[in-house]
C-alpha positions in Angstrom: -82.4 121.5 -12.0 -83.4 124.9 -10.4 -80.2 127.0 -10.7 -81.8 130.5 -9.4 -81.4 131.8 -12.4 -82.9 133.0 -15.7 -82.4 130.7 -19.1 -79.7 133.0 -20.8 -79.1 132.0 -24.8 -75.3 130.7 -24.9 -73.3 131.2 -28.2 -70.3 129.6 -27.9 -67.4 129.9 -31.3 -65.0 127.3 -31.4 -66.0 123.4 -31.0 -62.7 122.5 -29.4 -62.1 120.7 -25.9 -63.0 123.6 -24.1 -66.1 124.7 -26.1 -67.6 121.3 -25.8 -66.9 121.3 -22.6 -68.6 124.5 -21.6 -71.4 124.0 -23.9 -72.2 120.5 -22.4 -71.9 121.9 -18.3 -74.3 124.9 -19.5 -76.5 122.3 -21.3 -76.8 120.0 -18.2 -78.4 123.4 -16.3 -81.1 123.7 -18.6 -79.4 126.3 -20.5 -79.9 127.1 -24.1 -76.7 126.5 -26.1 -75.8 127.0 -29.7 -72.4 126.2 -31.2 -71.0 128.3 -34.1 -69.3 126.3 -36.1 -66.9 127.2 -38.8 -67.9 125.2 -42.2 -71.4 123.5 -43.8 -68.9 120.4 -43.2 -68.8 120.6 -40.0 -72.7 121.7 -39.3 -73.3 118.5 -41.3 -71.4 116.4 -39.1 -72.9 117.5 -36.3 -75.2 114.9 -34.8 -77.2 117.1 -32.9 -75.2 116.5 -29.3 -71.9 117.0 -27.4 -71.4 114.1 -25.6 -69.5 114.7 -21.6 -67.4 111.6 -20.6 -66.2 112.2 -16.6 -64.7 109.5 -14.1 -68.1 108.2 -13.4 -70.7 109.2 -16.3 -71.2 109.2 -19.9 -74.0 111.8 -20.7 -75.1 112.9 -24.4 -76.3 116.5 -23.9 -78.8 117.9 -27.0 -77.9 121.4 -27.8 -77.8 123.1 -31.0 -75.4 124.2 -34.1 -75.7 126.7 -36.9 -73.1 128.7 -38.9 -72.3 132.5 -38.6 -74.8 133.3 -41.1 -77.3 131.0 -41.2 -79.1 132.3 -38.3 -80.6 136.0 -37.5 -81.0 135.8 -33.5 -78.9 138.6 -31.8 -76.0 136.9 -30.0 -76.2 138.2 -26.2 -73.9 135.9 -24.6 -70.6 135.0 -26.7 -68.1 132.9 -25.7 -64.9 132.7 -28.0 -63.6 129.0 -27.5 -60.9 129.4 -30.4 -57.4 129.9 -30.8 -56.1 133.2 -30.4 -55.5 133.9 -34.3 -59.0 133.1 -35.0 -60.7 135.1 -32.2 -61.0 138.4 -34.2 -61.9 136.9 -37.6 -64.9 134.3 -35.7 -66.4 137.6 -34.0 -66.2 139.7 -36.9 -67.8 136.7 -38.3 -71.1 137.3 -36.6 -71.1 141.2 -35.9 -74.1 141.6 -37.5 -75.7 139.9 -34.6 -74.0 141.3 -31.5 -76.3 143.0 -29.2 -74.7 146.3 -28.7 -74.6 145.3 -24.4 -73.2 141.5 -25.0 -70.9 140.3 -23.0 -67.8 138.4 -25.0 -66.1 136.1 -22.6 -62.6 135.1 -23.8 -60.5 131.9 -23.9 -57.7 132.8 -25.5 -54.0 132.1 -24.7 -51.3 134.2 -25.0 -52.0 138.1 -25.4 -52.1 140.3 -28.4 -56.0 138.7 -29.8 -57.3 140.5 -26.3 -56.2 144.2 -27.4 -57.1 143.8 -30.5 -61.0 142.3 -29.8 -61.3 145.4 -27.0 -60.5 147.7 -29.7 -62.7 146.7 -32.5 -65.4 145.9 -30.0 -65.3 148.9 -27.5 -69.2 148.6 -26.8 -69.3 145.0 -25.8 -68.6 144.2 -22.3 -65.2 142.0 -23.4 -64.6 139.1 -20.1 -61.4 137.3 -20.0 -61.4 133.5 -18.8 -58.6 132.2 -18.1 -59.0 128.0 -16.9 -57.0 125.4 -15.5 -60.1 122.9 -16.2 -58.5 120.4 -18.2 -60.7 118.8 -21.4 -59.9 116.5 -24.5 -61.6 115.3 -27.4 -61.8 111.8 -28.0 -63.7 112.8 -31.8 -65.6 115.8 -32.8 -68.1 116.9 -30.2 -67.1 114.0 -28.0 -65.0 115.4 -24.8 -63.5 113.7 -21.6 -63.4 116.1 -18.3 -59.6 115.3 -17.2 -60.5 117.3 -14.1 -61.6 119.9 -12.4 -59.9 122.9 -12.4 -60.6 127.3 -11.8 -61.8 129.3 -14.5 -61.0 133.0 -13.4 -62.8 136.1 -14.9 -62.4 139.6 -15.2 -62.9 142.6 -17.2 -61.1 143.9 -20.0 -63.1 147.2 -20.2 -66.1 148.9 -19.0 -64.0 148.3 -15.5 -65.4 148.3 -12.4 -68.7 146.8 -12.9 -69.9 143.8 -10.6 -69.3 140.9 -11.3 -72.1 139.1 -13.4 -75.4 137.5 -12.2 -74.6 134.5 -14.3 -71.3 133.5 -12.5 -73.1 131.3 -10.2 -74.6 129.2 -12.3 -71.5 128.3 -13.9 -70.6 126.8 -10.4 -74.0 125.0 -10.3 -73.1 123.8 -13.6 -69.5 122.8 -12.5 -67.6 125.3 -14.1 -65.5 126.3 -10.9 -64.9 130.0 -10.9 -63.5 133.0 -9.0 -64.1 136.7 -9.8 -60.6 138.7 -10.6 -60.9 142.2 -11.1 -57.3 142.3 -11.9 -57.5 139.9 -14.4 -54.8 141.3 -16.7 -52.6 140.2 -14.0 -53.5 136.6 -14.2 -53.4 136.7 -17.8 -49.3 138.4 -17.8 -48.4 135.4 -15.2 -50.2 133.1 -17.6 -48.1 134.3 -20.6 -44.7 134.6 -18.7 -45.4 130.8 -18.1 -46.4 129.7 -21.0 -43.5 131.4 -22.5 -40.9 129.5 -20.2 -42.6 125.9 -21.0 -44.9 125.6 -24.3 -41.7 126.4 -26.7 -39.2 124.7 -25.2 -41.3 122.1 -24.9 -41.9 122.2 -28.9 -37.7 122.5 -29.0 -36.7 119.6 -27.0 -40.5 117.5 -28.6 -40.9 116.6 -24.6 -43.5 116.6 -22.3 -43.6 119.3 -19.6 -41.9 116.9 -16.8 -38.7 116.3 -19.1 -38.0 120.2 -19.0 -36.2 119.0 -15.6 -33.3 118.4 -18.1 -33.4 121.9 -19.7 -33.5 123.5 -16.0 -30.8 126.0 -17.2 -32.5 127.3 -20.7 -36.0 127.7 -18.2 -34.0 129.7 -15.7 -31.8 131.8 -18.1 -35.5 133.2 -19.0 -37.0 134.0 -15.8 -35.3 137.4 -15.1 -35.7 138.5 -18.7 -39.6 137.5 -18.1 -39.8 138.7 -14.6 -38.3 142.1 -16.1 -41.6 142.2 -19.0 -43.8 141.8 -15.9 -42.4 144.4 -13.8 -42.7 146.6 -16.9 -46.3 146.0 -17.1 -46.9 146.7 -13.7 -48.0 143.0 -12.5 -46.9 142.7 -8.6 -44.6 140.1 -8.2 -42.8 139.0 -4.6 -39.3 137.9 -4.9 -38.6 134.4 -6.5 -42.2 134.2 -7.6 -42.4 133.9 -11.2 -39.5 130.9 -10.7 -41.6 129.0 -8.3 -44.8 129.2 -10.3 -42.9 127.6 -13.5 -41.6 125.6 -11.8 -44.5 124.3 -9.6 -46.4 124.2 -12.9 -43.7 122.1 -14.4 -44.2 119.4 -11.6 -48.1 120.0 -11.5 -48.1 119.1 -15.5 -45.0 117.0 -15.8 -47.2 113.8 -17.4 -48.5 116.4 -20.3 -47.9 117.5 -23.5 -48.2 120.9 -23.9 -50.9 123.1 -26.3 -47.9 124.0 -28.6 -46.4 120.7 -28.8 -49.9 119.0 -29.5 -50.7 122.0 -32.0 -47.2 120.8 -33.9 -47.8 117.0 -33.7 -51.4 117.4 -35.1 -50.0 119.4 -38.1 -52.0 123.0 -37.0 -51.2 126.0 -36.8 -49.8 127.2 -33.1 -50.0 130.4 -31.1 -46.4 131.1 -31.2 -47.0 134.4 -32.3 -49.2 135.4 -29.4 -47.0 134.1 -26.3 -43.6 134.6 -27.0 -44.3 136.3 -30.5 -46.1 138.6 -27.9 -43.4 139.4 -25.5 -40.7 140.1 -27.7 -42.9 142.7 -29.6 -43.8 143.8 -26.0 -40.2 144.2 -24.7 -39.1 145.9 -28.2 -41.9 148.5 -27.4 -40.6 149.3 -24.2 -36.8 149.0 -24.9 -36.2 145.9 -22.9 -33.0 143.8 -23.1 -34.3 140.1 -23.8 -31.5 138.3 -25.7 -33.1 135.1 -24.1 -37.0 135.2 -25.4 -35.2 137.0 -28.1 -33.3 133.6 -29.3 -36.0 131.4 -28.2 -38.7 133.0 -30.3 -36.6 132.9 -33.4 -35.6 129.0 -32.8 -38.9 128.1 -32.1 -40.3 130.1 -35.7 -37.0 128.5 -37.5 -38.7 124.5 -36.4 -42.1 126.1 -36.9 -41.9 127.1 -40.3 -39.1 124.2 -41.4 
């Protein structure tokens, strides 16, 4: 496929839905992909693919897999496909090999592993992705496209650049995506969202749709949430933070949320970093949250029961 553009070498860390995913679009575009993974175990159980289930095909894309330190090549492009309280440790992991101009695009959700990877990283161009594409994995390095979604990017630092080259072939390789210079917006609505739905959610062990019957608990939050927002200078029209909840509570009524699957599978979740994050924010700036306040500590009390 002629995309336009130049082979770029792809490092992607974390070998989750949305890593495979990635790494099987850039591998359908002739690109040259190399997952990180996090364990010899897991190297060995690679089998030398990702295989890309959609509504219509089945495709086993060949790519390649190597631990932090088992390889010398300088990492150029990075893309950090982990949870957020992995993020810092998995880069750290292979600083050594960081080009001092790579660009480190981000997945994460929730805020707080953001700051932290701009700060330790202050050289890097640091790129925040934040996706509705939505991806699962049927077993290791085997993920189903649930359907198409936007990815948008943005800077973290080093603002005002263009956007990069690469960006289009992304969209040749069906990774749908917009340019956001204000990115830190998208990521605050993100996080006042996820705070409304992915703990409740956890609370009441429901799907999103069934937060119809908590309607009161999701709209004693929005002010409080609308109120960290406004504090962080994210423009917001009247009655828009409780239309986007709630459109996204309709839009995702049939799923389980990434906190709720985090606690049925037994791992660990990013509480911490979505409302673990907005508490610590409001405290900072001397914000009157009894809401999130209560909600954060009920949903540590199940967490750690």
């Amino acid at each position: 496929m002629n995309t336009g553009v130049s082979t770029i070498h792809w490092h992607i860390l974390g070998a989750g839905s949305l890593g495979c995913l990635w790494a099987a679009r850039l591998a359908q575009v002739k690109q040259s992909v190399h997952l990180i993974l996090r364990s010899a175990v897991r190297l060995q159980a690679f089998p030398g693919q990702v295989q890309l289930t959609t509504q219509h095909t089945c495709q086993s894309l060949a790519l390649t897999a190597e631990l932090a330190d088992t390889s010398q090549t300088p990492i150029t492009h990075l893309i950090v496909a982990c949870k957020a309280y992995d993020a810092l440790t998995a880069i750290d992991s292979i600083a050594p090999r960081l080009a001092e101009n790579a660009c480190i695009i981000l997945l994460q959700n929730g805020l707080g592993s953001q700051q932290a990877i701009i700060q330790r990283y202050s050289k890097q161009r640091i790129i925040a992705a934040s996706t509705t594409d939505g991806a699962y994995l049927t077993a290791p390095f085997q993920v189903t496209w649930a359907g198409q979604g936007l990815t948008q990017l943005g800077d973290l630092n080093h603002l005002g650049q263009a956007a990069p080259h690469w960006l289009e072939l992304w969209q040749v390789a069906g990774i749908h995506n917009q340019w956001n210079p204000q990115i830190w917006h998208a990521l605050w609505l993100k996080l006042a969202v996820n705070c409304a739905i992915n703990p409740l959610t956890v609370l009441h062990q429901c799907r999103n749709g069934e937060l119809r019957q908590q309607a009161s608990q999701v709209n004693a939050l929005i002010p409080e949430l609308t109120l960290l927002l406004k504090q962080a200078e994210v423009p917001l029209q009247p009655n828009q933070l409780h239309q986007l909840i709630w459109q996204v509570i309709e839009q995702t009524a049939n799923n389980t949320s990434s906190m709720l699957q985090d606690v049925q599978q037994q791992r660990p979740t990013e509480a911490e970093f979505i409302t673990g994050f907005a508490c610590h924010y409001a405290r900072s700036q001397q914000l009157t949250v009894p809401h999130l306040n209560a909600l954060h500590h009920a949903l540590i009390e199940q967490l750690t029961y």
